[in-house]
C-alpha positions in Angstrom: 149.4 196.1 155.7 152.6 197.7 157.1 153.6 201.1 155.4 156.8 203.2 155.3 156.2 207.1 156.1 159.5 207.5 154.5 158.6 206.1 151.6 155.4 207.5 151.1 156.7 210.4 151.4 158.9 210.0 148.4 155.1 210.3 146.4 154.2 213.3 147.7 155.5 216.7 147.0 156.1 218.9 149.7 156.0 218.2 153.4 153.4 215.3 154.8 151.5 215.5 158.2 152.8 214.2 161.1 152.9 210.2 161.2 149.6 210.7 164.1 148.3 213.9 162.4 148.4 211.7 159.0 146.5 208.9 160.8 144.0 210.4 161.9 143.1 212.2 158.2 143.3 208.6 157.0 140.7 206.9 159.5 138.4 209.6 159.0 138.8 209.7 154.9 139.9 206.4 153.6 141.1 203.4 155.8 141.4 203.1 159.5 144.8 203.3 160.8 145.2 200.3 163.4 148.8 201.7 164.8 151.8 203.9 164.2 155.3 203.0 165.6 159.0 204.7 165.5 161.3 201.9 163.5 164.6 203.7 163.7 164.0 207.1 161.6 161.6 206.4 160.0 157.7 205.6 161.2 155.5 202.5 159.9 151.9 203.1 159.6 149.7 199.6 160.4 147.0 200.6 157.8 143.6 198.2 157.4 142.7 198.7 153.5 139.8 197.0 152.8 139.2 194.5 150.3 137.5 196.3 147.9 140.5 198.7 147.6 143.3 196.3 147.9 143.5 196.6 143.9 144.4 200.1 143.9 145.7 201.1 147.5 147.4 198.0 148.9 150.4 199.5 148.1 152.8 202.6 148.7 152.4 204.0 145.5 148.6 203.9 145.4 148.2 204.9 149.0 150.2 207.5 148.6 148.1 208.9 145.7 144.9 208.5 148.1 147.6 210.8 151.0 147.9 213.5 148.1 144.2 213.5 147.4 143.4 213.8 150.9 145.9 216.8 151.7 145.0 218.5 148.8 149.3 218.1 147.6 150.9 216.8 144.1 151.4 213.3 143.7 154.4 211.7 142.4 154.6 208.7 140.6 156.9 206.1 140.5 159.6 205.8 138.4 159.7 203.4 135.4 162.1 202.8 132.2 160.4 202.4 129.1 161.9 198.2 128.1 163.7 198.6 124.7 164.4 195.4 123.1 168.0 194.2 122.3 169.7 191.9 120.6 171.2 189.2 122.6 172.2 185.3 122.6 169.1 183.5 124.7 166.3 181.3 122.4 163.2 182.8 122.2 160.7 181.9 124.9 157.4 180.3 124.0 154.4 181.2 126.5 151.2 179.7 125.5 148.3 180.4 127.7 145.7 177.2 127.8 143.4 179.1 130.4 142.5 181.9 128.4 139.5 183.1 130.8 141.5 182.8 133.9 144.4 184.9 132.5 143.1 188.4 131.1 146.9 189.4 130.2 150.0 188.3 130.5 153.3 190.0 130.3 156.8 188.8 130.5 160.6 190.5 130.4 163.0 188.3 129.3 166.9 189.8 130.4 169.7 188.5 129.6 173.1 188.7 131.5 172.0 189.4 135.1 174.4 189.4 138.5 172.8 187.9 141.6 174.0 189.6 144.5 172.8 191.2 147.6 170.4 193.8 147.7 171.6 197.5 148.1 171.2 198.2 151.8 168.3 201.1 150.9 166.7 198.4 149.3 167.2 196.2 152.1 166.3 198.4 155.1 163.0 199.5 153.1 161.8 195.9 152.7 162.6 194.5 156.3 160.6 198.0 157.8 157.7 196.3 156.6 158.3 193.0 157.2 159.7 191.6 154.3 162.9 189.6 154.6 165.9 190.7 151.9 166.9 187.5 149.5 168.9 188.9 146.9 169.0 191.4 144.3 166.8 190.1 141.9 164.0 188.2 144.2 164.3 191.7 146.2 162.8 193.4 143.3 159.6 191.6 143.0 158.9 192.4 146.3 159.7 195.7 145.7 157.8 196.7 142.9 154.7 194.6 144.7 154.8 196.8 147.8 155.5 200.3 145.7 153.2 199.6 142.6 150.5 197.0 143.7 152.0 194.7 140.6 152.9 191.2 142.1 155.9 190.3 139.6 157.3 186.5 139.8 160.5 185.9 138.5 162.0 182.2 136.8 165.5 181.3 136.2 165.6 181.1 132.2 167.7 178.2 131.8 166.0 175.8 134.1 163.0 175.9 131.8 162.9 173.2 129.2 163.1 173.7 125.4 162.5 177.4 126.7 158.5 177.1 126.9 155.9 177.7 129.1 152.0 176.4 129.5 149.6 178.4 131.7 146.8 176.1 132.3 144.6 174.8 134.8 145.8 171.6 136.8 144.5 168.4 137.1 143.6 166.1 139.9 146.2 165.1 142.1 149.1 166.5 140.3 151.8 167.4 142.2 154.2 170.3 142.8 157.0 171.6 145.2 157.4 175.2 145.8 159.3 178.3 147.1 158.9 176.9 151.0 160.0 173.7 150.9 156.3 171.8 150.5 154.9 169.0 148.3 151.7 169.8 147.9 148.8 167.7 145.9 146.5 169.5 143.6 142.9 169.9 143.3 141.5 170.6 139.6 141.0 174.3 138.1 143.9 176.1 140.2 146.4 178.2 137.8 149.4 176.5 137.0 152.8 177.4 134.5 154.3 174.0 133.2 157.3 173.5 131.0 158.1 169.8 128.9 155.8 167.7 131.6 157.2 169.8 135.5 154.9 172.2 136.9 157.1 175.2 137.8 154.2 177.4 139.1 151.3 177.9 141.2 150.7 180.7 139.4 149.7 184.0 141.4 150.1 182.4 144.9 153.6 180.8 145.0 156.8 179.9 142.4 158.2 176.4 142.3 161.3 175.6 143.5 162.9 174.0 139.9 162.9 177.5 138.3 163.7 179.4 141.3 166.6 181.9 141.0 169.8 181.1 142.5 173.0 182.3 143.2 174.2 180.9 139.8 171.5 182.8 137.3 172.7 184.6 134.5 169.4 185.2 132.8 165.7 185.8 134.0 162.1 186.2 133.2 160.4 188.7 134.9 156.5 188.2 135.1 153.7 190.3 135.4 150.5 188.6 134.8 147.0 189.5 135.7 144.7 186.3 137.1 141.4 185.7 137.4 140.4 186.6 141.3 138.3 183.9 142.0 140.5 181.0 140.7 143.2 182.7 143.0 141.3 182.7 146.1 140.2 179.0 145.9 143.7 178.2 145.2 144.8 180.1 148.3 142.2 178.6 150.4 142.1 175.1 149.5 146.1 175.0 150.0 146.1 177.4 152.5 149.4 178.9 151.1 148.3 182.9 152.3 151.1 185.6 150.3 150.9 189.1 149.9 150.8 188.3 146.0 147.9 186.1 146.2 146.0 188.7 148.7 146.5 191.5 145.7 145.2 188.5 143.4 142.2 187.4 145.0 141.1 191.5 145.1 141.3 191.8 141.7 143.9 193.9 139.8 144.4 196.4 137.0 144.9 194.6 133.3 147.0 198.0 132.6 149.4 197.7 135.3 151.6 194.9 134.6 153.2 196.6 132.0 154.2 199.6 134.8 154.8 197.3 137.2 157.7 195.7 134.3 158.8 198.7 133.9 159.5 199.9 137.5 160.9 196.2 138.1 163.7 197.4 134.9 164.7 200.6 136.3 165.2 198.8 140.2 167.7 195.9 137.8 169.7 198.8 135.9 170.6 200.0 139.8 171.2 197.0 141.2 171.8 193.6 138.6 172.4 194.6 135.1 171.0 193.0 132.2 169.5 193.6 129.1 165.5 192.8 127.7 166.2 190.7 125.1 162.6 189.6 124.3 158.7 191.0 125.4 156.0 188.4 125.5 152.2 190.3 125.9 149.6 188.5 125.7 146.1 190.6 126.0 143.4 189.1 123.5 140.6 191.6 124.8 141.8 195.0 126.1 140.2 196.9 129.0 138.2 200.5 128.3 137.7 203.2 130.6 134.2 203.3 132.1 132.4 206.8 132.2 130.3 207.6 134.2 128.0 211.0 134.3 127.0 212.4 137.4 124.6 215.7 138.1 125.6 218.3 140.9 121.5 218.1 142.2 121.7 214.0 141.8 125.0 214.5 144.4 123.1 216.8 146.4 120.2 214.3 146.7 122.4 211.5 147.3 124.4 213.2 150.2 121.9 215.4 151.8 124.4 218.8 151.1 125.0 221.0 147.9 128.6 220.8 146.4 129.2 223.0 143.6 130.1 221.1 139.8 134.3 222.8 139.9 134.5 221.3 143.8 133.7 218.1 142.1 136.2 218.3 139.5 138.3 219.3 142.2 137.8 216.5 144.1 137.9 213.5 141.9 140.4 214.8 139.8 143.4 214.3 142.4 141.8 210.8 142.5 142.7 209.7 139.0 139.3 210.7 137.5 139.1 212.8 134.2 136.4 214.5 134.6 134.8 216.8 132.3 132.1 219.6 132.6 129.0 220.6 130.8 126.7 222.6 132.6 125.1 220.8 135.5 126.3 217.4 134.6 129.9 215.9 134.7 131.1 213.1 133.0 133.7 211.4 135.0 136.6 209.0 133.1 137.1 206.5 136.3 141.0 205.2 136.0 141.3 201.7 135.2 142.9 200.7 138.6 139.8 201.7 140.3 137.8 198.4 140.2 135.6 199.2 143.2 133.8 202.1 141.1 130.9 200.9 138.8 128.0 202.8 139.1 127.0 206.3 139.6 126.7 205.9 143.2 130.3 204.9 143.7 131.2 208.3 142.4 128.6 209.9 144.7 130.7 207.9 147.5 134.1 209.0 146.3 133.0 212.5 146.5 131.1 212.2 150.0 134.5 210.8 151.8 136.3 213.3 150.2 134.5 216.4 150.9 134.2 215.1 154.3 131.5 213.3 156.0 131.8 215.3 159.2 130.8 218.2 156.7 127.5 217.0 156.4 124.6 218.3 158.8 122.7 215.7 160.3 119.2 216.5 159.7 116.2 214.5 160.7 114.3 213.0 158.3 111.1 214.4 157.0 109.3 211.4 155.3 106.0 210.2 156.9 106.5 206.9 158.9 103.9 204.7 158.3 103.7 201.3 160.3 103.7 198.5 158.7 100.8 195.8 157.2 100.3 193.4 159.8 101.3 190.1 158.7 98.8 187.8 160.3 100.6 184.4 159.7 103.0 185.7 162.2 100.5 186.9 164.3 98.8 183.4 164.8 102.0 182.0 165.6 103.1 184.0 168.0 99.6 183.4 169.5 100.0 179.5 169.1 103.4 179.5 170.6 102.4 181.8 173.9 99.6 179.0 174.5 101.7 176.1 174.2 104.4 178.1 176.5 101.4 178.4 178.6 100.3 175.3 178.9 104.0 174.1 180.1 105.6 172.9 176.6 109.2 174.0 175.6 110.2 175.1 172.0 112.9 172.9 170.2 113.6 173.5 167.0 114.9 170.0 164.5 116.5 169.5 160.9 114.7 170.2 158.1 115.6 167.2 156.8 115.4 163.1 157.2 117.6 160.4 156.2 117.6 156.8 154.0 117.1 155.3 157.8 114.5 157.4 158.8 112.4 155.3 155.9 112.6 152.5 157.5 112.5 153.8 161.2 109.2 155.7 160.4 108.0 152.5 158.9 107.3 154.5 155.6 105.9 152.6 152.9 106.7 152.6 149.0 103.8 154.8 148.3 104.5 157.0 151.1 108.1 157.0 150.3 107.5 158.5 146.8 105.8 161.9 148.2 109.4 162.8 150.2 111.0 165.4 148.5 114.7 164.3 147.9 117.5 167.0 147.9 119.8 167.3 144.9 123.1 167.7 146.8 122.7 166.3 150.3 125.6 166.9 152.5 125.1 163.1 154.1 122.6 160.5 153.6 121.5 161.7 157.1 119.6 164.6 155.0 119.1 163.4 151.9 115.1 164.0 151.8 113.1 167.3 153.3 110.7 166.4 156.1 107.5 165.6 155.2 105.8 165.9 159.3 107.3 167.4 162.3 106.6 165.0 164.4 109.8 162.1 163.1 112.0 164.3 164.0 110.7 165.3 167.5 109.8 161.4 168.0 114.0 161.2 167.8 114.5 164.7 169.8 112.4 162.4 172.8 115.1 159.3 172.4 118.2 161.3 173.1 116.6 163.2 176.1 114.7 160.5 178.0 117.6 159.5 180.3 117.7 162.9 181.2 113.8 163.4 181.9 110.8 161.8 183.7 108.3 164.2 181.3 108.9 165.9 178.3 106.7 168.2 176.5 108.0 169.9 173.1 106.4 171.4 170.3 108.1 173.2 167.0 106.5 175.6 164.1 108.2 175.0 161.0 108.3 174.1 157.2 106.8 170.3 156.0 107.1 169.1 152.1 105.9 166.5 150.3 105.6 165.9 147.0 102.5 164.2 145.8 101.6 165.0 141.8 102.9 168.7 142.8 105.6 170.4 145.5 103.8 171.0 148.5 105.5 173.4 151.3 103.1 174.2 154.3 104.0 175.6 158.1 103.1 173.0 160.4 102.8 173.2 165.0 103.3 169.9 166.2 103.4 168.9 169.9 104.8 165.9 172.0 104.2 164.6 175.4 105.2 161.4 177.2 104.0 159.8 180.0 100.3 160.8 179.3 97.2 159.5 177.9 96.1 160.9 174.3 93.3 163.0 175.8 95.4 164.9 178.2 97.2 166.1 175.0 93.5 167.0 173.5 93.0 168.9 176.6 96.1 171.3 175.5 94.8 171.3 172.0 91.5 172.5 173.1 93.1 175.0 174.9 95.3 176.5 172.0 92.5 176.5 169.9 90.5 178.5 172.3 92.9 181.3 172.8 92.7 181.7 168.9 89.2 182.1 169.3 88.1 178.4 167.6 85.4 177.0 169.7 83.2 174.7 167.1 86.6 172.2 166.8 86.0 168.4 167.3 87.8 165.1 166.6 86.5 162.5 163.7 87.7 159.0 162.9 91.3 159.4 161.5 91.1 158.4 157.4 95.1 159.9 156.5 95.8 160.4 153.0 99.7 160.0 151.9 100.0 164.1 151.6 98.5 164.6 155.3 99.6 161.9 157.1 100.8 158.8 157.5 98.4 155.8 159.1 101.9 154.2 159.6 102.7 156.5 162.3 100.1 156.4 164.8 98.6 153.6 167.2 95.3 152.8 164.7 93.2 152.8 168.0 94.7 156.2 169.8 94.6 158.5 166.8 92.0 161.0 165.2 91.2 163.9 162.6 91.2 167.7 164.0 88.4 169.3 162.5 86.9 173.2 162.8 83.5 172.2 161.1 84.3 169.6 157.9 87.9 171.3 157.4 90.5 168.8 158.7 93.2 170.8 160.2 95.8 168.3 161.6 95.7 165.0 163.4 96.5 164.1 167.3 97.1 160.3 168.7 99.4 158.2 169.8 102.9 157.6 168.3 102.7 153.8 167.1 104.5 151.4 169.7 106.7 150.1 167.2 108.3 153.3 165.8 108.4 153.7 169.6 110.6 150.1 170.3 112.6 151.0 167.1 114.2 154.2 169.1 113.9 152.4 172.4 111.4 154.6 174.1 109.6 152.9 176.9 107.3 156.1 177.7 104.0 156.2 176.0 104.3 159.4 173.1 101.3 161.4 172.1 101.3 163.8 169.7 99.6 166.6 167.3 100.4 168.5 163.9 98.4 170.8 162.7 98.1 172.7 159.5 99.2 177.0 160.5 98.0 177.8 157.1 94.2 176.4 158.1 94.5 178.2 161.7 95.4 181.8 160.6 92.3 180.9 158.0 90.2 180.3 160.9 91.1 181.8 163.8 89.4 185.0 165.1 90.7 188.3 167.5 86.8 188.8 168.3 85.3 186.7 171.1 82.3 187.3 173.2 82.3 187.8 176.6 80.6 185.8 179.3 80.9 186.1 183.2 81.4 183.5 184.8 78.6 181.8 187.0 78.8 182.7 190.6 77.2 179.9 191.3 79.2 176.7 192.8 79.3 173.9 189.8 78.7 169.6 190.7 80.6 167.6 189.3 79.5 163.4 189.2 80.9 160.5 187.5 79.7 158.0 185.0 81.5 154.8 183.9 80.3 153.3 180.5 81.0 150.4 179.1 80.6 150.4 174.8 81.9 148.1 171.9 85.5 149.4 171.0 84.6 151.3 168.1 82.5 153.0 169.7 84.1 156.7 169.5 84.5 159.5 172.5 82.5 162.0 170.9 79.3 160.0 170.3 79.7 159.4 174.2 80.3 163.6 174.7 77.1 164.5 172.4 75.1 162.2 174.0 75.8 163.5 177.3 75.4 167.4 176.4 72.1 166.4 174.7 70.4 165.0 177.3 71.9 167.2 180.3 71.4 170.3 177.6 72.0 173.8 179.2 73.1 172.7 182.8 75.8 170.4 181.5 78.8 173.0 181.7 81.5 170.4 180.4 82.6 166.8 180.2 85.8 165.1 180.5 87.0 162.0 180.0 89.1 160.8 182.4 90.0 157.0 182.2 90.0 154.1 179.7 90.1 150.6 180.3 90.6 147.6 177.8 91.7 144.7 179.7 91.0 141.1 181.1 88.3 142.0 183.4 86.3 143.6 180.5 84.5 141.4 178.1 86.1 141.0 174.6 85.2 143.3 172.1 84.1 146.3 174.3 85.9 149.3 176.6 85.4 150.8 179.5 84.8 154.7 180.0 85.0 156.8 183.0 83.6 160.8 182.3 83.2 163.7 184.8 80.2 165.7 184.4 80.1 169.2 185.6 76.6 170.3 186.2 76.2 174.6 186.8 73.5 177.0 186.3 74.0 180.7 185.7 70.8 181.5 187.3 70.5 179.5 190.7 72.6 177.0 192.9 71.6 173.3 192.0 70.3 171.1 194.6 71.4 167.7 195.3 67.5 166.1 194.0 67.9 168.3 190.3 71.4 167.1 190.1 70.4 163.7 190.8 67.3 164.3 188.1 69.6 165.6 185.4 72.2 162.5 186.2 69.7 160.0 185.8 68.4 161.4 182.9 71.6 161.3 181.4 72.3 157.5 182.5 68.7 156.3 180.9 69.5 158.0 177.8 72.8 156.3 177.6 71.2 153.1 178.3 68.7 153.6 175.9 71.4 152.2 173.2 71.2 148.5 173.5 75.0 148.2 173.3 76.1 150.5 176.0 75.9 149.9 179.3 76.1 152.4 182.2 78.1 150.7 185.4 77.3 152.0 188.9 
């Protein structure tokens, strides 16, 4: 806000600081000064008062009080004529306030006998320093008292309001009303309105209407000086976007008490400049304000600030402030002035005092407290492990909504029974949100759509929340993983490998049996999909994205995927693991093709395999699966790589070939497997 040296100094007795001296003081004390600049003799300060102050120090008067506090001078206060009532011709105005809780008080002047003219050119050169353009006379004086008191007054032309009465309520949808610049505007319910016999003539604390403007033709006036609730104010302001210095002191939050001092300074301005007499008060105040006291200690100061300030420097210090304060040995009670919103509690007083006294005062000390580091917190521990593996292993981080749509349903191919464990949001901005995701993978699934023009692979993986909602509210962190273009057991590999680095080693993959709460069977390709287990806990699922959720989103890649459960993984996973050199002897690998009924699983094959090879067999992997024309119905091909190594010796070609065939009669041992050559 723009303020008048001149006129601030008409509030403080004796000479102030330099403009740039003055500026200084007040960045370091109260409000930072954002420029200074010569306006013909006088200087205008560009001072940033922040919005919890804007009730008490948004204005000339109040800031000057804060000046006067700062440079330890007298303060002045404005001038005001007590109203005195007298008899004139005007009917009695009838002000009846509907929105009792957004209106605290309400006072109103009513003069009779006015003269509209133009503005005194004091009164005019003030106003126009700080931006304010000069009217006339009686509009002048609002503006006036605003910027000297903090008191936003409104004034009506009496005689444009019918049968002389007035409603303050709140409006209803869609009315409309025409104000002070010209607009139309349309109304949203619950913003402050003043209505006469069936016309709005106010949008009350942001802007007056234009049918009970003044004019060059009013003889008699109602000055108002209400007090509104802040937050109906603000929306009012916002959702018209009508900004005003009057609705900025609003929105803050203002002194009940001042109106009436604000009425009166607005009276003694009209005596100077328009004439008129008060021929009727209107105050309305069903539940008067009380001072707050609060009771402060010189040691609980001391504490608070770090230095030791003596109770009469207290007194002295708050009492240029506004405060009463009063002493009784080591305490104080301090009376905080009603215009000072901002201070509540105890600690705002320990605040008020600290700025004051000066916070350059203070000796910066180091602290002396032990530091103790913090508990670990092991859920974040795990998945920052789980994320630096799949980083590793070449996968990129996305991150989705936490929510899915009425589509999504169908797209996902959910099913009424699955359908009844989502968890549905109250207030959903769009339909495109209206439930919270029950897997990560749906949302991932659509992440792969949008980006396969733009890639040959992708691999992605996200950590996040999942919820469902099956008898009770389930909320668990899940890390998914998606990769296209590659057969489910290349994304088992990278699985395997996360697992290892968290120090899992007994983990193996069972026939997927999905409940509702875990995972949908609807999702997956029946045949490409199975159960992550360490030992008999299930702890997520990996397979194939189902080919017609797949043609839904017009994906022609091949998507594989994984969730598992991060709640079951910090459970399980371990910092310790043992150590073993590696053999410095060269491994052999050899192949063997199988070919088994189709329900015959992968891991019956693997523990087949490391039972008969038994120590030599370092590892197994399968490489290739074939179910086709050339194979007879009802069975699959396999193809494995066996890697034979000893720790102890280098393996010839002959016990190679010994352990191999070993392994090839065993699997031929089962009548329905067949080994081919």
């Amino acid at each position: 806000m723009l303020f008048s040296y001149s006129w601030l100094s008409e509030y403080v007795k004796g000479t102030m600081l330099k403009p740039d001296k003055l500026a200084d003081l007040l960045s370091l004390r109260s409000f930072e000064v954002e420029g200074v600049e010569k306006k013909g003799s006088d200087w205008i300060l560009d001072i940033d008062v922040l919005p919890n102050r804007a009730h008490d120090a948004l204005n000339h008067s109040g800031m000057a009080r804060e000046i006067a506090a700062i440079t330890q001078k007298e303060f002045i206060p404005f001038v005001q004529k007590k109203a005195k009532v007298e008899k004139g011709s005007l009917k009695p105005l009838k002000v009846t306030i509907q929105a009792k809780a957004q209106v605290p008080r309400y006072i109103s002047y009513v003069i009779e006998g006015i003269k509209v003219e133009p503005s005194p050119k004091w009164m005019r050169d003030r106003l126009e320093s700080v931006g304010i353009n000069s009217i006339n006379n009686i509009v002048d004086i609002t503006n006036y008292v605003m910027l000297e008191t903090g008191q936003p007054l409104h004034v009506f032309d009496y005689d444009t309001i019918r049968d002389q009465k007035m409603l303050v309520r709140l409006s209803k949808k869609g009315e409309k009303i025409e104000i002070l610049d010209g607009k139309n505007y349309t109304l949203a319910p619950g913003l402050l309105v003043i209505e006469d016999k069936g016309r709005l003539i106010d949008l009350a604390g942001v802007m007056g209407g234009k049918l009970s403007a003044v004019s060059n033709t009013t003889k008699n006036i109602i000055f108002q000086a209400a007090n509104f609730d802040p937050s109906t104010i603000y929306k009012a302001r916002k959702e018209l976007g009508i900004i005003t210095e009057a609705s900025t002191i609003y929105a803050s939050g203002i002194d009940s008490n001042l109106g009436e001092a604000g009425l009166e300074a607005a009276l003694s301005l009209l005596k100077k400049t328009g004439g008129g007499k008060v021929v009727q008060i209107i105050d309305i105040y069903p539940k008067k304000e009380t001072s707050r006291k609060l009771n402060v200690s010189v040691s609980e100061v001391e504490e608070f600030l770090g230095v030791k300030i003596s109770a009469a420097e207290i007194q002295r210090i708050l009492t240029p402030l506004g405060f009463s304060v009063s002493k009784k040995g080591d305490s104080l009670s301090a009376t905080v002035p009603s215009r000072r919103i901002d201070v509540s509690i105890v600690e705002d007083i320990m605040e008020e005092i600290g700025r004051m006294y000066g916070y350059e005062k203070i000796p910066a000390v180091f602290p002396s407290a032990s530091l103790l580091p913090p508990e670990p917190n092991l859920d974040l521990f795990w998945q920052e492990r789980v994320r630096n593996s799949l980083l590793e292993a070449g996968f990129t981080e996305v991150y989705s909504y936490s929510f899915i749509g009425e589509k999504d349903k169908e797209l996902f191919q959910y099913s009424l029974k699955d359908a009844k464990t989502l968890v549905e949001v109250t207030n959903p901005t769009s339909q495109d949100f209206k439930y919270l995701r029950s897997t990560l993978i749906e949302n991932m699934t659509k992440a792969v759509e949008k980006n396969q023009k733009n890639f040959s692979k992708i691999k992605i993986f996200e950590m996040g929340k999942v919820f469902s909602n099956k008898n009770t509210l389930k909320e668990r962190t899940m890390v998914s993983g998606v990769l296209t273009a590659e057969e489910f057991y290349v994304l088992k590999g990278v699985v395997d490998f996360m697992l290892e680095r968290l120090g899992i080693s007994d983990a193996w993959y069972d026939e997927h049996k999905a409940t509702p709460e875990q995972s949908r069977v609807s999702l997956w390709n029946s045949k490409r999909v199975a159960e992550i287990k360490v030992g008999q806990e299930e702890i997520g699922f990996l397979g194939e994205v189902s080919k017609g959720i797949l043609s839904k989103l017009k994906i022609t890649e091949k998507v594989v995927a994984f969730q598992i459960d991060m709640d079951k993984l910090a459970t399980l996973a371990s910092e310790e693991s043992e150590w073993q050199p590696t053999s410095k002897y060269p491994a052999v690998i050899r192949d063997i093709a199988l070919l088994v009924p189709q329900d015959v699983k992968v891991v019956d094959v693997l523990n087949a395999v490391n039972s008969a090879g038994a120590k030599l067999v370092r590892d197994v992997d399968l490489f290739d699966m074939y179910e086709g024309k050339e194979i007879e119905a009802g069975m699959k091909s396999m193809a494995f790589h066996v890697i034979y190594q000893s720790d102890e010796k280098t393996l010839t070609g002959k016990e190679v070939d010994a352990i191999h065939l070993k392994i090839i009669k065993s699997l031929n041992d089962n009548p329905s497997w067949e080994v081919r050559e």
